[in-house]
DOLUMDO-913422 format. One line per 4 residues: number of its first residue (from 0); their letters; for each residue x, y, z of C-alpha. Coordinates in Angstrom, 1 decimal, m for minus. Layout:
% residues N
NUM = a = X/Y/Z | ...;
% end
This chain:
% residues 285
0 = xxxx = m48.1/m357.7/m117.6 | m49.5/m360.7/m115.1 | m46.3/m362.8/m115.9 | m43.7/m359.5/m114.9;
4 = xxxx = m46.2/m359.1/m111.6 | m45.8/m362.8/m111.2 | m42.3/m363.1/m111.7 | m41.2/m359.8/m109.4;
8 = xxxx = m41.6/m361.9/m106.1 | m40.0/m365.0/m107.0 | m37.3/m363.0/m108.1 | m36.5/m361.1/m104.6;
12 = xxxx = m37.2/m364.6/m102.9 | m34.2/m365.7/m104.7 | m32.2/m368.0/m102.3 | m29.0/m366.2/m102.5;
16 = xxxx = m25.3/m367.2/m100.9 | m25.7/m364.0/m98.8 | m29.2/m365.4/m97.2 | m27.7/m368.9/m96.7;
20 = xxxx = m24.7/m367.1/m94.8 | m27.8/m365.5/m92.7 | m29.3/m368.5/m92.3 | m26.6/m370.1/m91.1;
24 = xxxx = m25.1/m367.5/m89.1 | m28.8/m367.7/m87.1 | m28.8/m371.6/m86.7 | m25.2/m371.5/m84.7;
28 = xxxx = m26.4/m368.5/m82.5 | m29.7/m370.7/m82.0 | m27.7/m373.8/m81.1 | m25.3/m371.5/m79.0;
32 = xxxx = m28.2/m369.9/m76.8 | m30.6/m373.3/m76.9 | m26.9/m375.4/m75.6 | m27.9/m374.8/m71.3;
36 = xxxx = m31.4/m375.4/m72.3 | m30.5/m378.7/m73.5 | m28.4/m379.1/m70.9 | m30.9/m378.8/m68.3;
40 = xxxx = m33.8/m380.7/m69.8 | m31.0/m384.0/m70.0 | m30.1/m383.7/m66.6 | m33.3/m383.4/m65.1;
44 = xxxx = m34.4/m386.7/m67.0 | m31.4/m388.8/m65.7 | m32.0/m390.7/m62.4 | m29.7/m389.8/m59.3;
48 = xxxx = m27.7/m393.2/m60.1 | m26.9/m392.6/m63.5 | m25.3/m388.9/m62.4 | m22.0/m390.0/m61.6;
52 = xxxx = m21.1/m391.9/m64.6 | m22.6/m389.8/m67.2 | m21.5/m386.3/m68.5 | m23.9/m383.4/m68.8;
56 = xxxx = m24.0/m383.8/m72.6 | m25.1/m388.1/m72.7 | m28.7/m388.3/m73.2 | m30.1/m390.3/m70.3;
60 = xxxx = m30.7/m394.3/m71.2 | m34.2/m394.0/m69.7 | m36.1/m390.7/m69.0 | m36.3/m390.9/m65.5;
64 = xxxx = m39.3/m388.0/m64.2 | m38.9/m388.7/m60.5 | m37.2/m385.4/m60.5 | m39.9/m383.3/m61.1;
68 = xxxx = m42.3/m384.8/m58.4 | m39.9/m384.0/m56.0 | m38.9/m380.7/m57.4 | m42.8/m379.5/m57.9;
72 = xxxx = m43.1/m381.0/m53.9 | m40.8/m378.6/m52.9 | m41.3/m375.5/m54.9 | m45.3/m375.7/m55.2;
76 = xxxx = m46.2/m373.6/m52.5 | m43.4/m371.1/m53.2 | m44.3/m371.0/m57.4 | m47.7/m370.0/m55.9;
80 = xxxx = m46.6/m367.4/m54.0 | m44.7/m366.1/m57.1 | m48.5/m365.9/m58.8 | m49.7/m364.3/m56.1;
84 = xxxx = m46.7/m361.6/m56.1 | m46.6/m361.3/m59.8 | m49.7/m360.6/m60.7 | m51.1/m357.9/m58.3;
88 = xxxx = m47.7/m355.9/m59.0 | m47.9/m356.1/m62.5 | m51.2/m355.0/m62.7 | m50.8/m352.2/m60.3;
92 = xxxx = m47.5/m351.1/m61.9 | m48.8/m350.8/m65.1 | m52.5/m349.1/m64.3 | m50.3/m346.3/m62.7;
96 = xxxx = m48.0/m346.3/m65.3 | m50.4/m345.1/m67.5 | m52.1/m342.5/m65.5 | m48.6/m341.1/m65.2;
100 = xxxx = m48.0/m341.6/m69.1 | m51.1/m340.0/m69.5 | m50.5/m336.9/m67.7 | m47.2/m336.4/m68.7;
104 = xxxx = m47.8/m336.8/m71.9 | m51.0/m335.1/m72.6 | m51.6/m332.6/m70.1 | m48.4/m330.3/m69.5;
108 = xxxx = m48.4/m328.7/m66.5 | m44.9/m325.9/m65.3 | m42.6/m328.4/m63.4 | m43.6/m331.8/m66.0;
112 = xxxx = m40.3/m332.4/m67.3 | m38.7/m332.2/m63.5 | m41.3/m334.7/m62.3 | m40.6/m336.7/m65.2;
116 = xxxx = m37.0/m337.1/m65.1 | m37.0/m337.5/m61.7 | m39.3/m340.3/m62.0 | m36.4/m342.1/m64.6;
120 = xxxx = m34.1/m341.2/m62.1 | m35.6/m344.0/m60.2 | m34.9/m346.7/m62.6 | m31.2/m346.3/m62.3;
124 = xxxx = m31.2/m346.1/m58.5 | m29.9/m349.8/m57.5 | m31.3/m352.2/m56.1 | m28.5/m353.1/m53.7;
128 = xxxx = m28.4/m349.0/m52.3 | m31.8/m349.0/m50.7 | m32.0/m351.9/m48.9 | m31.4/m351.1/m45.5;
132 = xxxx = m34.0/m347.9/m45.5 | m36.2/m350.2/m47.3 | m36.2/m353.1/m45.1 | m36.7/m350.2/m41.9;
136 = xxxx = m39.5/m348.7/m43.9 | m41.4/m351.5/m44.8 | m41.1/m352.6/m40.6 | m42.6/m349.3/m39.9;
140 = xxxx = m45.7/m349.9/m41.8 | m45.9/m353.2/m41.0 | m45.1/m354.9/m44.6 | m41.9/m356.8/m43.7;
144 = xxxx = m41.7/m360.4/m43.9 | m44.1/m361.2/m46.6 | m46.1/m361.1/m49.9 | m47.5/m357.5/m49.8;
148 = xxxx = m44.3/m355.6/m48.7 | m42.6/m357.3/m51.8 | m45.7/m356.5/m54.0 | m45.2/m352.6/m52.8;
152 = xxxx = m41.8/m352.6/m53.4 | m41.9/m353.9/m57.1 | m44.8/m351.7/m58.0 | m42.9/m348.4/m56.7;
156 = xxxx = m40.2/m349.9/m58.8 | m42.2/m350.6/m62.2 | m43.7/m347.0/m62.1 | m40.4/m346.0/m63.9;
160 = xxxx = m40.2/m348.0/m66.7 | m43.9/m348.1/m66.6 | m44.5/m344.4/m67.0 | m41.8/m344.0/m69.8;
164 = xxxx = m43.3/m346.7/m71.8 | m46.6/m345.1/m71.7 | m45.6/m341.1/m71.8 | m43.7/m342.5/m75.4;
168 = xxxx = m46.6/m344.4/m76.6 | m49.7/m341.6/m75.5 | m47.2/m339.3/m77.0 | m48.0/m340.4/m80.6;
172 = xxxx = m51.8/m340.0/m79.9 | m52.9/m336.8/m81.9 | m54.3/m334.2/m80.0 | m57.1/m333.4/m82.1;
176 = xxxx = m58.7/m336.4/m80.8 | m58.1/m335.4/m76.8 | m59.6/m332.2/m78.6 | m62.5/m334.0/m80.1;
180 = xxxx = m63.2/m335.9/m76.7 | m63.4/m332.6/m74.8 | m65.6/m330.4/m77.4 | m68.1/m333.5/m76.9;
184 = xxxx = m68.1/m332.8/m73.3 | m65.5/m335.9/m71.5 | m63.4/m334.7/m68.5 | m60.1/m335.7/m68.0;
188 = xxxx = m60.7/m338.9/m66.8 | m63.3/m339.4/m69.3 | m61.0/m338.5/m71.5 | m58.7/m341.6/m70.2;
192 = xxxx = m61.4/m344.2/m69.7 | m62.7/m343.7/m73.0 | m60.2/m342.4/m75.5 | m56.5/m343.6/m74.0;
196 = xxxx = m57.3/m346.3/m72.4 | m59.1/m348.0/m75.3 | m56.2/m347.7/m77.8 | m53.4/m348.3/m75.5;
200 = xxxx = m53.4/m352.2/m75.0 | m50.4/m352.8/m77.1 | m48.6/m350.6/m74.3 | m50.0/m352.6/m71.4;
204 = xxxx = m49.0/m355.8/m73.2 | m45.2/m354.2/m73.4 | m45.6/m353.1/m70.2 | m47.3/m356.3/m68.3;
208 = xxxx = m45.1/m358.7/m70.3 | m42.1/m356.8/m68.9 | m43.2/m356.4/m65.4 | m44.4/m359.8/m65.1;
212 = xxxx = m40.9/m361.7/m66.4 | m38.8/m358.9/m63.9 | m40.8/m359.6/m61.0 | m40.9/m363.2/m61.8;
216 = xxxx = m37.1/m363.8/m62.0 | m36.2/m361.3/m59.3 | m34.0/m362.7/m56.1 | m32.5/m359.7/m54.5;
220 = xxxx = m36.0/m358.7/m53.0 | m37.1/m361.5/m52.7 | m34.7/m363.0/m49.8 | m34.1/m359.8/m48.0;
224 = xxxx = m37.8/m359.4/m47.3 | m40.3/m362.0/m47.7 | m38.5/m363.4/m44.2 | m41.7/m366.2/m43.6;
228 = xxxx = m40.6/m369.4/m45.4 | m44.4/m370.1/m46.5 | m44.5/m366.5/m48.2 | m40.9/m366.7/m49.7;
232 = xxxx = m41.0/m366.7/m54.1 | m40.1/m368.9/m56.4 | m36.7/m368.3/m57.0 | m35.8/m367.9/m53.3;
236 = xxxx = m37.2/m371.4/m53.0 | m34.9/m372.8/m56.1 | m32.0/m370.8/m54.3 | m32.5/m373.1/m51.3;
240 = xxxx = m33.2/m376.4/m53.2 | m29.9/m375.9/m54.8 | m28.0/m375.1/m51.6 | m28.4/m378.5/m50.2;
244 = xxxx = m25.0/m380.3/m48.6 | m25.2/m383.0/m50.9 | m27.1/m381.4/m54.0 | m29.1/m383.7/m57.1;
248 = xxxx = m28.4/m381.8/m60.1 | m31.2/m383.7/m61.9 | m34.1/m381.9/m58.7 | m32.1/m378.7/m59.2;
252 = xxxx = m32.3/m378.9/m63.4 | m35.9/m379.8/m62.9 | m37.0/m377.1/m60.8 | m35.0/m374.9/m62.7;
256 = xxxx = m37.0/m375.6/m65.9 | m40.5/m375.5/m63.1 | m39.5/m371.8/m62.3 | m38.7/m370.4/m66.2;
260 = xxxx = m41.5/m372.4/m67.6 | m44.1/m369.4/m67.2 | m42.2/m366.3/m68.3 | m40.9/m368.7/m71.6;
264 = xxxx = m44.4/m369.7/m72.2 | m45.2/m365.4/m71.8 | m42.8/m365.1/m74.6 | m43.9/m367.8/m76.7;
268 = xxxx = m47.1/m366.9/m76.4 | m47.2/m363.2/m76.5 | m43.6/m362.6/m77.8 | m45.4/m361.0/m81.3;
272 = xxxx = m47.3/m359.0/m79.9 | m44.3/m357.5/m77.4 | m42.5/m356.6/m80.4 | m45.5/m355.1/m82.1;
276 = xxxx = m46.3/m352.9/m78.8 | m42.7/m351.5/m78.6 | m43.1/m350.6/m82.6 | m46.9/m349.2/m81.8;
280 = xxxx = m45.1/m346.5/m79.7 | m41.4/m345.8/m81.6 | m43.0/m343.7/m84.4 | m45.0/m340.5/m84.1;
284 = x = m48.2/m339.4/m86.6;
% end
């Protein structure tokens, strides 16, 4: 009997023609999607000299890392702008994203499903239609030019997304427990602080992972209203070290690679656990 138990899983591991189709199949899309990667990282180790007798594709003779002292001189006070955008926004985005969820989810109220669809209707709304009301608004209250007008701006924006990640994942809570929490005497806020809030961190990695890569890589924002060059983003900084008159592609690969470096390390780092909040929520019971 312990040799058939044995036996069973060596059997399925089997390395089949079909698998090494898979596997190969997976290696050429890998190659495929890695190619600009490798791309960039070659360039930005050639020196400025070298350029113009080389192709993008000839590793460079000597790796030459002048590049990215000059690109992290120019984009350092930007990237930290970025970290000061980023994280506020994300944070606040996602805390109201799971009030909302929470509400919406979990205590129905005549009107829910109006206030719920028209808060999706604002993730379809684009970004290009609202400029010009938002740019007056945001002078009105005094937010234009800066950090905290674009950290408004992408909050409002994440509640959206925000709220339908959470209203999906509160709604595979069981209510007996909501039950259970109010028999022992917790309000509704109680009821949030110390029953939701607790078993929803695989939502606020989904949601914080999400938020933080959108707002990170966003442009369109970003150089319509943060006017004041010191309080300008990352990528509105790499826009204007690539739109030099007599460009280095080696600066511009290398503070290419500067700006995606944190939301790649986010998905290297936390990419599991993305996946296994998204499939924490997709099932009910």
């Amino acid at each position: 009997m312990s040799i058939l138990v044995s036996a069973a899983p060596r059997a399925r591991s089997r390395f089949t023609p079909m698998r090494a189709g898979l596997y190969l199949l997976l290696v050429v899309l890998a190659v495929f999607y890695l190619t600009p990667v490798f791309a960039i990282i070659v360039t930005s180790l050639k020196a400025t000299a070298e350029l113009a007798r080389s192709t993008v594709w000839e590793l460079p003779k000597a790796a030459d890392l002048s590049s990215y002292s000059t690109a992290f001189t120019a984009l350092a006070p930007s990237f930290f702008n970025s970290v000061f955008l980023v994280v506020p926004a994300t944070i606040l985005s996602a805390t109201l994203g799971s009030l909302n969820g929470y509400v919406l989810s979990k205590l129905r109220f005549r009107g829910s499903n109006v206030v719920f669809t028209l808060l999706l209707f604002g993730m379809f709304i684009p970004y290009q239609s609202i400029l010009i009301p938002l740019v007056q608004f945001l002078e009105t209250i005094n937010l234009y030019g800066g950090i905290p007008g674009l950290i408004l701006v992408h909050v409002v924006y994440g509640i959206p997304i925000c709220t339908l990640i959470f209203r999906n994942y509160f709604a595979t809570v069981p209510r007996e427990l909501l039950e259970a929490a109010r028999i022992d005497g917790a309000s509704v806020i109680g009821i949030y602080r110390h029953v939701m809030l607790p078993i929803s961190i695989p939502g606020f990695v989904v949601v914080m992972i999400w938020q933080f890569t959108s707002i990170w890589n966003e442009f369109l924002f970003a150089v319509t209203i943060a006017q004041t060059p010191t309080q300008q983003p990352i990528t509105v900084a790499l826009q204007n070290l690539a739109g030099s008159l007599a460009p280095e592609q080696n600066i511009q690969m290398a503070g290419a690679l500067m700006a995606a470096l944190p939301t790649l390390l986010i998905y290297i780092l936390l990419g599991r656990y993305f996946v296994r909040g998204l499939l924490a929520g997709s099932l009910k019971g």
